[in-house]
N, CA, C and O atoms as a GROMACS GRO file, in nm:
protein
  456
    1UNK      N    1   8.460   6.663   2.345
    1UNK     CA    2   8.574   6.743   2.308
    1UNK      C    3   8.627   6.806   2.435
    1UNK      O    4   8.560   6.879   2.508
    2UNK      N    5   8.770   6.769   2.458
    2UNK     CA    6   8.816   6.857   2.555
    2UNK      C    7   8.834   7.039   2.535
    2UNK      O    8   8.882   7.091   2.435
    3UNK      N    9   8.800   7.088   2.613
    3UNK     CA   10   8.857   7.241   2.622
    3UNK      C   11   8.868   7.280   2.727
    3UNK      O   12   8.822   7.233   2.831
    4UNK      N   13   8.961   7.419   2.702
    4UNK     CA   14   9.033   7.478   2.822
    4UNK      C   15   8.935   7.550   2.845
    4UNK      O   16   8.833   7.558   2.778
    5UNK      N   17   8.966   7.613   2.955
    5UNK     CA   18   8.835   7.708   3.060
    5UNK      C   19   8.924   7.775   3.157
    5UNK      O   20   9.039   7.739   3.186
    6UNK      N   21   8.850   7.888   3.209
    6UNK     CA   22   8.911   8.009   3.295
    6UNK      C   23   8.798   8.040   3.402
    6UNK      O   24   8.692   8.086   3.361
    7UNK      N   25   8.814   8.021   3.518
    7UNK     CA   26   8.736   8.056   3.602
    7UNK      C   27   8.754   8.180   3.646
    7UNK      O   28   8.865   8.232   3.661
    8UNK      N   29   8.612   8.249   3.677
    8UNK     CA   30   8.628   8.368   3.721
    8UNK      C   31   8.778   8.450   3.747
    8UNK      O   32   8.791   8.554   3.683
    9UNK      N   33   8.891   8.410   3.838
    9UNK     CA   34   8.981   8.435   3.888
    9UNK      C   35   9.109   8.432   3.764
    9UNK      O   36   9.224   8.459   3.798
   10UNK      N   37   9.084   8.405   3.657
   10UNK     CA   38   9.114   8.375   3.551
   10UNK      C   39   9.268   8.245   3.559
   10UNK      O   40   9.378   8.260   3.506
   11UNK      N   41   9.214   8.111   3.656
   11UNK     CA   42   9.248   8.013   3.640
   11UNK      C   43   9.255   7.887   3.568
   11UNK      O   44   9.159   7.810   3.567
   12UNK      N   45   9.350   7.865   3.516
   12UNK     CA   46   9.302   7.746   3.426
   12UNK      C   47   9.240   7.628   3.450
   12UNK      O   48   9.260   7.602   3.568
   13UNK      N   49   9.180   7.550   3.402
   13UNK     CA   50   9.071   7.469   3.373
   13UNK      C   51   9.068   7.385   3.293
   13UNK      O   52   9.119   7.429   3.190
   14UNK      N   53   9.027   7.254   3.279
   14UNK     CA   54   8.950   7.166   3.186
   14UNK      C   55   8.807   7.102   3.183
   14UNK      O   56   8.746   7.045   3.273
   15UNK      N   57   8.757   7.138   3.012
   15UNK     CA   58   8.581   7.082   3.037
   15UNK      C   59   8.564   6.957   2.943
   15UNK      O   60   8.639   6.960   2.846
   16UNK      N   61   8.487   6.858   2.951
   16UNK     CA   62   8.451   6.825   2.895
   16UNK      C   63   8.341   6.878   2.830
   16UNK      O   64   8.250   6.920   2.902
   17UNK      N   65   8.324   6.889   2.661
   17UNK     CA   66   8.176   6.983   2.586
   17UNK      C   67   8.095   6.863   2.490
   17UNK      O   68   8.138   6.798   2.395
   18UNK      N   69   7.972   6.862   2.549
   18UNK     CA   70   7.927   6.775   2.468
   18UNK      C   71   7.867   6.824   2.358
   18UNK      O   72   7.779   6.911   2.357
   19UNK      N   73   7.937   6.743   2.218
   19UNK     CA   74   7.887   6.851   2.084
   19UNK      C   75   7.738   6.833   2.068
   19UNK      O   76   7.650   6.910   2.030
   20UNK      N   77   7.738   6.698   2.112
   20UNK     CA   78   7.531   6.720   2.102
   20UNK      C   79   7.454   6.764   2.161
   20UNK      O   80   7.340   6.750   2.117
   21UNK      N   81   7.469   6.829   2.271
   21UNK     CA   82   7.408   6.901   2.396
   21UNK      C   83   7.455   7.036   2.408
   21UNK      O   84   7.367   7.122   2.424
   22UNK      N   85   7.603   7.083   2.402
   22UNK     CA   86   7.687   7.179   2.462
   22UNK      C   87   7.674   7.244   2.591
   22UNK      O   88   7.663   7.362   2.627
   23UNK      N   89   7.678   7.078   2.676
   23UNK     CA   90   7.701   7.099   2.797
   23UNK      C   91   7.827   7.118   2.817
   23UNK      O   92   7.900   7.101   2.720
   24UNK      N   93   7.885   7.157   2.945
   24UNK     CA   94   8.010   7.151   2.954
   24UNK      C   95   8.020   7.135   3.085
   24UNK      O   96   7.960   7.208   3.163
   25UNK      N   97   8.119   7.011   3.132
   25UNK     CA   98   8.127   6.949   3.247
   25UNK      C   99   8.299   6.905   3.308
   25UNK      O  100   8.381   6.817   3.281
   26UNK      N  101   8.291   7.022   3.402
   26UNK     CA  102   8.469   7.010   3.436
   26UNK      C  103   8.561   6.902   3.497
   26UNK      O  104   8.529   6.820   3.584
   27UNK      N  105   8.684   6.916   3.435
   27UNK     CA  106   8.761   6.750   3.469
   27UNK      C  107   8.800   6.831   3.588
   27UNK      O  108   8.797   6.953   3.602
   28UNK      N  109   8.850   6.711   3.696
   28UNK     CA  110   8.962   6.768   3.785
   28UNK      C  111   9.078   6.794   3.777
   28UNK      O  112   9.161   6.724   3.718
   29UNK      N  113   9.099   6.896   3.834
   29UNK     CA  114   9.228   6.983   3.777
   29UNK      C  115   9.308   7.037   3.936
   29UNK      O  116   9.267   7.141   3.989
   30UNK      N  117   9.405   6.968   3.990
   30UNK     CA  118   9.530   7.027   4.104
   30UNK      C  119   9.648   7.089   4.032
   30UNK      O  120   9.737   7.038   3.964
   31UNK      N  121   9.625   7.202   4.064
   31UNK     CA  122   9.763   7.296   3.974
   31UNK      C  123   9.881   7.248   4.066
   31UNK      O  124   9.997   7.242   4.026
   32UNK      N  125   9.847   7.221   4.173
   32UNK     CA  126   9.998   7.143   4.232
   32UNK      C  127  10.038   7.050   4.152
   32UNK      O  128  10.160   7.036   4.155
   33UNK      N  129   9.962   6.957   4.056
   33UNK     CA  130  10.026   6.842   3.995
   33UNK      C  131  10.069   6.894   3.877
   33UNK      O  132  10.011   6.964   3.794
   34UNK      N  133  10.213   6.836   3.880
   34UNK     CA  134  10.280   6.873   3.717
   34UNK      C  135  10.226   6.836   3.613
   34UNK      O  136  10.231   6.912   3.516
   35UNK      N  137  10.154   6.697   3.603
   35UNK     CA  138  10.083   6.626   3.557
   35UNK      C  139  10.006   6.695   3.508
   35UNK      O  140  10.010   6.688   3.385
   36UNK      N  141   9.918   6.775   3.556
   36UNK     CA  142   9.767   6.835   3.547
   36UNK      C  143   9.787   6.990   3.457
   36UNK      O  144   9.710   7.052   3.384
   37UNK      N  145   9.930   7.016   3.504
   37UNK     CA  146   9.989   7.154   3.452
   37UNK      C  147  10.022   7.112   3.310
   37UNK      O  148   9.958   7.178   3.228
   38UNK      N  149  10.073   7.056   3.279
   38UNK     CA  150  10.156   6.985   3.145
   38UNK      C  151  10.037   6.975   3.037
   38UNK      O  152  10.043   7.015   2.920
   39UNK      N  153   9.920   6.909   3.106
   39UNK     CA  154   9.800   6.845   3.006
   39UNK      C  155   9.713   6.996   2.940
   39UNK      O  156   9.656   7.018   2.833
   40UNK      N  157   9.746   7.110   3.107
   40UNK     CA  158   9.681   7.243   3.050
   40UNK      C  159   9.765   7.292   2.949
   40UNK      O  160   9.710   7.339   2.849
   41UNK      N  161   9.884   7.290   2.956
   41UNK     CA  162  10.038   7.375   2.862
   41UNK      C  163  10.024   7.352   2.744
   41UNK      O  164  10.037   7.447   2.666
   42UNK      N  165   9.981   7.161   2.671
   42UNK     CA  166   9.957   7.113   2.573
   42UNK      C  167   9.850   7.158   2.550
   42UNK      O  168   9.850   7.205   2.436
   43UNK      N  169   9.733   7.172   2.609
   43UNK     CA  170   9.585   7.214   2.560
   43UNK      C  171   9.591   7.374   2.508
   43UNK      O  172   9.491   7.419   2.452
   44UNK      N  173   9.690   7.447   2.522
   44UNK     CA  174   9.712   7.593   2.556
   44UNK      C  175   9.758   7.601   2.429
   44UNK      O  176   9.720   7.700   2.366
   45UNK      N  177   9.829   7.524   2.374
   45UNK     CA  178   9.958   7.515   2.273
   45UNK      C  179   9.875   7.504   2.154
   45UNK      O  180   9.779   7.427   2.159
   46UNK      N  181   9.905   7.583   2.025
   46UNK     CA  182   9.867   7.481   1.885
   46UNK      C  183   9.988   7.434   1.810
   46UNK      O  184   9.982   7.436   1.688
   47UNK      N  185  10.150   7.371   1.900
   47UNK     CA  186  10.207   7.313   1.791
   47UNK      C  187  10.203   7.154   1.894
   47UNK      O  188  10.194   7.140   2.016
   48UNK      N  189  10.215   7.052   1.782
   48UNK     CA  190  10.195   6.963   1.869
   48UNK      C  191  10.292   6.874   1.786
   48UNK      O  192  10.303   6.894   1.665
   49UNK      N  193  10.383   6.749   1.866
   49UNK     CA  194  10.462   6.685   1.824
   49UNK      C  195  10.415   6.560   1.838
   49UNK      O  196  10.325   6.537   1.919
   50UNK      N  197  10.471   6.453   1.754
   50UNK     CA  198  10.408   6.306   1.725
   50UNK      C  199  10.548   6.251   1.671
   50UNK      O  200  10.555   6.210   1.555
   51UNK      N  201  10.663   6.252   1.758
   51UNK     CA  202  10.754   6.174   1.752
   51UNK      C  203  10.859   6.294   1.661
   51UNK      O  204  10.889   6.407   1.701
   52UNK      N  205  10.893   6.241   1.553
   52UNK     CA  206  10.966   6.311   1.448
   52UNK      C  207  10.868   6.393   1.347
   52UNK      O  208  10.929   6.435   1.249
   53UNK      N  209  10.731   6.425   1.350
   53UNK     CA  210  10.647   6.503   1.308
   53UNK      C  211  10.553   6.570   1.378
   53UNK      O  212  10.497   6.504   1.465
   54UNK      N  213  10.523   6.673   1.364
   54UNK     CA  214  10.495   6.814   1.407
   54UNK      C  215  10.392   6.852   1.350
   54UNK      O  216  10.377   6.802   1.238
   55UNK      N  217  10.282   6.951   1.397
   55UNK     CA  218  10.182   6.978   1.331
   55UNK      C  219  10.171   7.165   1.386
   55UNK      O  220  10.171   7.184   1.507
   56UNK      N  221  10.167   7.234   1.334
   56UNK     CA  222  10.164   7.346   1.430
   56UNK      C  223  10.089   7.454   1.307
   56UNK      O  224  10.055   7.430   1.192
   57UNK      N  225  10.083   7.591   1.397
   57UNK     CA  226   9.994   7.687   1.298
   57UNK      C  227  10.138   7.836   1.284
   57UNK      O  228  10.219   7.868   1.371
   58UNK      N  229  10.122   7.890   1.156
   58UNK     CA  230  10.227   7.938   1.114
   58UNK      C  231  10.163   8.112   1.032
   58UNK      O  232  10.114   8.103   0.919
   59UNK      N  233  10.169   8.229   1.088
   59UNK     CA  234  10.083   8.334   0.988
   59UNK      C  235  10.115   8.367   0.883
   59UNK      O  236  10.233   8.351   0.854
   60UNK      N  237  10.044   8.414   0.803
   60UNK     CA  238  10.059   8.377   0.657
   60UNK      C  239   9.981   8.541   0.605
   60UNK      O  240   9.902   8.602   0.677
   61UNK      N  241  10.017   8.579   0.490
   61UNK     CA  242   9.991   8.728   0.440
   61UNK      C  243   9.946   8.736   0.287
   61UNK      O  244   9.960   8.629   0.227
   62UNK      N  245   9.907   8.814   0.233
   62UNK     CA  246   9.881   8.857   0.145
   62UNK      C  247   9.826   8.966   0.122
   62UNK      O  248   9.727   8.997   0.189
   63UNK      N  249   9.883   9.062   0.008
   63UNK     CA  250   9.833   9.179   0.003
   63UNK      C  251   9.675   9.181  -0.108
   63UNK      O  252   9.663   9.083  -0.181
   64UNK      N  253   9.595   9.258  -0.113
   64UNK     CA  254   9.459   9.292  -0.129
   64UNK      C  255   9.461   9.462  -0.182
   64UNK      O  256   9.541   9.554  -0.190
   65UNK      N  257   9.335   9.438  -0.207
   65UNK     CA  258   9.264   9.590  -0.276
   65UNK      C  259   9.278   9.680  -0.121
   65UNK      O  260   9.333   9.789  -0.110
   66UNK      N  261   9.226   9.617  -0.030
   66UNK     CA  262   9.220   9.699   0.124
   66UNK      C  263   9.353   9.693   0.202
   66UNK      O  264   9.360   9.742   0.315
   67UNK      N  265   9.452   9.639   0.147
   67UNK     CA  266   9.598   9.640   0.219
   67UNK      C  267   9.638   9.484   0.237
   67UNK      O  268   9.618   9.389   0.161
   68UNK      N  269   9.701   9.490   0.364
   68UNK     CA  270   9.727   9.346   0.384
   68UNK      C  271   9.642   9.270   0.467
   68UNK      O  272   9.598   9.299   0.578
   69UNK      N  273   9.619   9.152   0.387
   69UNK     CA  274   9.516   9.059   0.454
   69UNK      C  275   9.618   8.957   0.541
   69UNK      O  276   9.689   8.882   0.475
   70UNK      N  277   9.628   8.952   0.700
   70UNK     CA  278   9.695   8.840   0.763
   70UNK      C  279   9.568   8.702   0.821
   70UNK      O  280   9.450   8.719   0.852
   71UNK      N  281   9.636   8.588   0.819
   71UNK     CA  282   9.576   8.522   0.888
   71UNK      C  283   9.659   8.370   0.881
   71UNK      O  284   9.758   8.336   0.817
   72UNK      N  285   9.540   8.270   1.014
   72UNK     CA  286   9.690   8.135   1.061
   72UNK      C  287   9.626   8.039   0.964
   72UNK      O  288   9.504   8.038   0.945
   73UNK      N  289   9.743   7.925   0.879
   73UNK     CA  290   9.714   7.795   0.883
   73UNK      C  291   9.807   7.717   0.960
   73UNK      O  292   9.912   7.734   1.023
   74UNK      N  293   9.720   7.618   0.927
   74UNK     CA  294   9.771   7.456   0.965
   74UNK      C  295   9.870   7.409   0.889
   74UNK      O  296   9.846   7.387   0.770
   75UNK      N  297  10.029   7.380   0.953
   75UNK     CA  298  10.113   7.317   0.900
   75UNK      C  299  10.199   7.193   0.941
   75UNK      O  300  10.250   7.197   1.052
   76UNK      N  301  10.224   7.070   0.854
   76UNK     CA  302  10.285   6.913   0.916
   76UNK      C  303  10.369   6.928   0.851
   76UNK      O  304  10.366   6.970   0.736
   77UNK      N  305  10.476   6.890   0.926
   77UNK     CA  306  10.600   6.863   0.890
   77UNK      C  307  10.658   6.748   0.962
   77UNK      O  308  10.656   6.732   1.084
   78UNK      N  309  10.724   6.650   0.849
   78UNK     CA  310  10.738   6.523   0.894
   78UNK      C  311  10.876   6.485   0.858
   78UNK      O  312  10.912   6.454   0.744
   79UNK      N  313  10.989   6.492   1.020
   79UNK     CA  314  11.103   6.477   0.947
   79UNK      C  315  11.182   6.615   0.928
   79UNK      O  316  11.150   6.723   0.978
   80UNK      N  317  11.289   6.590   0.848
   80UNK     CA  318  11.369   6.734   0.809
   80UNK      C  319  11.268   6.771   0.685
   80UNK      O  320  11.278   6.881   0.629
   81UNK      N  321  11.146   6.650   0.637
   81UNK     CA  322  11.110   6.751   0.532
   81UNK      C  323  11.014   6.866   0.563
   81UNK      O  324  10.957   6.896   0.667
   82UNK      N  325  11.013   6.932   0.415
   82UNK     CA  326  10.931   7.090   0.402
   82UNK      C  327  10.813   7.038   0.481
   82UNK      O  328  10.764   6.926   0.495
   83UNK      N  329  10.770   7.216   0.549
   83UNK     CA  330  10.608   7.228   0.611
   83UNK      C  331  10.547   7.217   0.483
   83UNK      O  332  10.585   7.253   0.372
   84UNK      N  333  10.433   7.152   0.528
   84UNK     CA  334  10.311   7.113   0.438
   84UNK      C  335  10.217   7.219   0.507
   84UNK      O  336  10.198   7.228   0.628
   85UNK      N  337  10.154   7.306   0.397
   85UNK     CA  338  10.018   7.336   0.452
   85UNK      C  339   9.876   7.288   0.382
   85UNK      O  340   9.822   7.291   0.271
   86UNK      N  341   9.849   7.244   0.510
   86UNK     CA  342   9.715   7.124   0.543
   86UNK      C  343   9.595   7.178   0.542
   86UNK      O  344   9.492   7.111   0.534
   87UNK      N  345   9.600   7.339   0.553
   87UNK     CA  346   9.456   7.376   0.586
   87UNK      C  347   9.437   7.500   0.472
   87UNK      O  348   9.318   7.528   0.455
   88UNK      N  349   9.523   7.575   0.397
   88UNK     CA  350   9.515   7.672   0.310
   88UNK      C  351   9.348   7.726   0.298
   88UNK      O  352   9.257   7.704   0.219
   89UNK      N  353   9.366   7.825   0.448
   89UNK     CA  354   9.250   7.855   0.483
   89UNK      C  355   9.256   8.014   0.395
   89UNK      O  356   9.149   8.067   0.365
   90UNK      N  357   9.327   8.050   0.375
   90UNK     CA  358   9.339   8.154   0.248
   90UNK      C  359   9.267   8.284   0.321
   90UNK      O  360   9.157   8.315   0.276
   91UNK      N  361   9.322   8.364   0.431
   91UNK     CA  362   9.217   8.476   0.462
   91UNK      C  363   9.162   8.454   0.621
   91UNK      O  364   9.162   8.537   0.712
   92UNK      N  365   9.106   8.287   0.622
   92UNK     CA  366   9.094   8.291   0.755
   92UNK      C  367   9.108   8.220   0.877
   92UNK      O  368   9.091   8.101   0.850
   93UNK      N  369   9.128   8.235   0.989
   93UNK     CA  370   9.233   8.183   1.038
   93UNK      C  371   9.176   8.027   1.092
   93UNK      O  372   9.055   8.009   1.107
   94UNK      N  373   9.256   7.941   1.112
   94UNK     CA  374   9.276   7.819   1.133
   94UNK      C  375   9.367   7.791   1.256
   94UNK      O  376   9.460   7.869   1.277
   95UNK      N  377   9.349   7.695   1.329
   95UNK     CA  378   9.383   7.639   1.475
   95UNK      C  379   9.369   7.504   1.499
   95UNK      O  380   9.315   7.411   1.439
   96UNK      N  381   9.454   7.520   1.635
   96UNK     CA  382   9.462   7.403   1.705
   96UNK      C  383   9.478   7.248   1.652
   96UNK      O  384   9.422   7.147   1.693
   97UNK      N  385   9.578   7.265   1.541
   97UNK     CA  386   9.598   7.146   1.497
   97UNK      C  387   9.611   7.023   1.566
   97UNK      O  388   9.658   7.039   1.678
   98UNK      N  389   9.578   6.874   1.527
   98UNK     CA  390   9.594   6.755   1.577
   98UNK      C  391   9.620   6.635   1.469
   98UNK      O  392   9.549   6.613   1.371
   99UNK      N  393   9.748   6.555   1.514
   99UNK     CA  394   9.741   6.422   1.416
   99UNK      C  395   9.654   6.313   1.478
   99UNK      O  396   9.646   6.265   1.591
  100UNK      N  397   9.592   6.293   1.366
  100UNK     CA  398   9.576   6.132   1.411
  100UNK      C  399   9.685   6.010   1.401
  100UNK      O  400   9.787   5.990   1.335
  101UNK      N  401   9.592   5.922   1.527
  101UNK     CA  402   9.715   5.835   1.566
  101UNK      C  403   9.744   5.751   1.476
  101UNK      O  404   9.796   5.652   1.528
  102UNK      N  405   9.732   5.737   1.319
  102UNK     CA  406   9.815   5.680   1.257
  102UNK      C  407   9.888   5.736   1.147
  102UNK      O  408   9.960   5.682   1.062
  103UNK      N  409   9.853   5.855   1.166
  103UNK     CA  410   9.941   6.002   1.114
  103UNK      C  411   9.877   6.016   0.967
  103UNK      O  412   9.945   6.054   0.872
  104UNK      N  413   9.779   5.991   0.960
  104UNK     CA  414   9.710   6.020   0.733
  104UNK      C  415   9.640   6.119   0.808
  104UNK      O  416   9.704   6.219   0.776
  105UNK      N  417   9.577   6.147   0.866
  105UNK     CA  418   9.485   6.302   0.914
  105UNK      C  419   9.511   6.408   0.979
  105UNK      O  420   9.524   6.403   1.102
  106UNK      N  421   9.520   6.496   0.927
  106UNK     CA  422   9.544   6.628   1.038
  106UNK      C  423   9.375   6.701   1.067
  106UNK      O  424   9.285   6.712   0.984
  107UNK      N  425   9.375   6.728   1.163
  107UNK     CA  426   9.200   6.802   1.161
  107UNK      C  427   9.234   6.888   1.252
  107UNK      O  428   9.314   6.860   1.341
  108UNK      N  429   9.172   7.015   1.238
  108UNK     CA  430   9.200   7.161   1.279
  108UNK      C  431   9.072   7.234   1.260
  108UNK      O  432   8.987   7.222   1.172
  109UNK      N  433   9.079   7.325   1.380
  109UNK     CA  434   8.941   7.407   1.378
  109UNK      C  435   8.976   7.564   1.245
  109UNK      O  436   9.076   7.637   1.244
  110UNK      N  437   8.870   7.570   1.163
  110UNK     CA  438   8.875   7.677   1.060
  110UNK      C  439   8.771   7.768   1.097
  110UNK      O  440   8.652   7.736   1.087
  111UNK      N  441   8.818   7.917   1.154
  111UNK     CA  442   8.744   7.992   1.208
  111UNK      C  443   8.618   8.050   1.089
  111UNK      O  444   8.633   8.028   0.969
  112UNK      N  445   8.524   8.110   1.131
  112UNK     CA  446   8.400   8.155   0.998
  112UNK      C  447   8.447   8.265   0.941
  112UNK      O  448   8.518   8.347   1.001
  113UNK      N  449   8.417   8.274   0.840
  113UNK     CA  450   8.449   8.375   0.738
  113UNK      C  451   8.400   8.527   0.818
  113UNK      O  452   8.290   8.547   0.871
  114UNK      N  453   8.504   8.616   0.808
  114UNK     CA  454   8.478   8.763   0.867
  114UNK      C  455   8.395   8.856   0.765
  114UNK      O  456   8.367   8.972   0.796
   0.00000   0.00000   0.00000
């Protein structure tokens, strides 16, 4: 799994994390290259585009016995049509959406229950 990283100096970064180990082992990264800047901007980002469909995270509310409960889902939208929400995490928050490359899957990280 790729992820972003901050070095001491609080510079950006890329690691490779291995989910079976959770090692984490850094790509090379020249902030002179636009290239290298662009791949951090997208990694930074949770809306992401796939031509004429979109996947992005959108906050969402509801009121409760304790006031208002906020938190993010996951939403695709394909086309001029309506956002779909994909993750109706209901309470808690949800990220970093991604399509797969033949567009039937969206998979997104769903944070643990508070």
């Amino acid at each position: 799994m790729l992820v972003l990283t901050r070095d001491a100096a609080g510079h950006p970064g890329v690691a490779l994390l291995s989910l079976s180990g959770g090692k984490l082992d850094p790509l090379s990264y020249d902030a002179s290259s636009s290239e290298d800047r662009h791949m951090v901007e997208h990694l930074s980002s949770w809306d992401r585009a796939y031509g004429d469909t979109s996947v992005y995270i959108d906050q969402q509310t509801k009121s409760g016995m304790a006031g208002t409960l906020a938190w993010t889902d996951a939403f695709l939208r394909a086309g001029a049509g309506a956002p779909i929400d994909v993750s109706n995490c209901d309470g808690v928050n949800c990220g970093q959406p991604s399509l797969s490359a033949d567009r039937k899957l969206v998979a997104f990280v769903k944070a643990g229950q508070y």
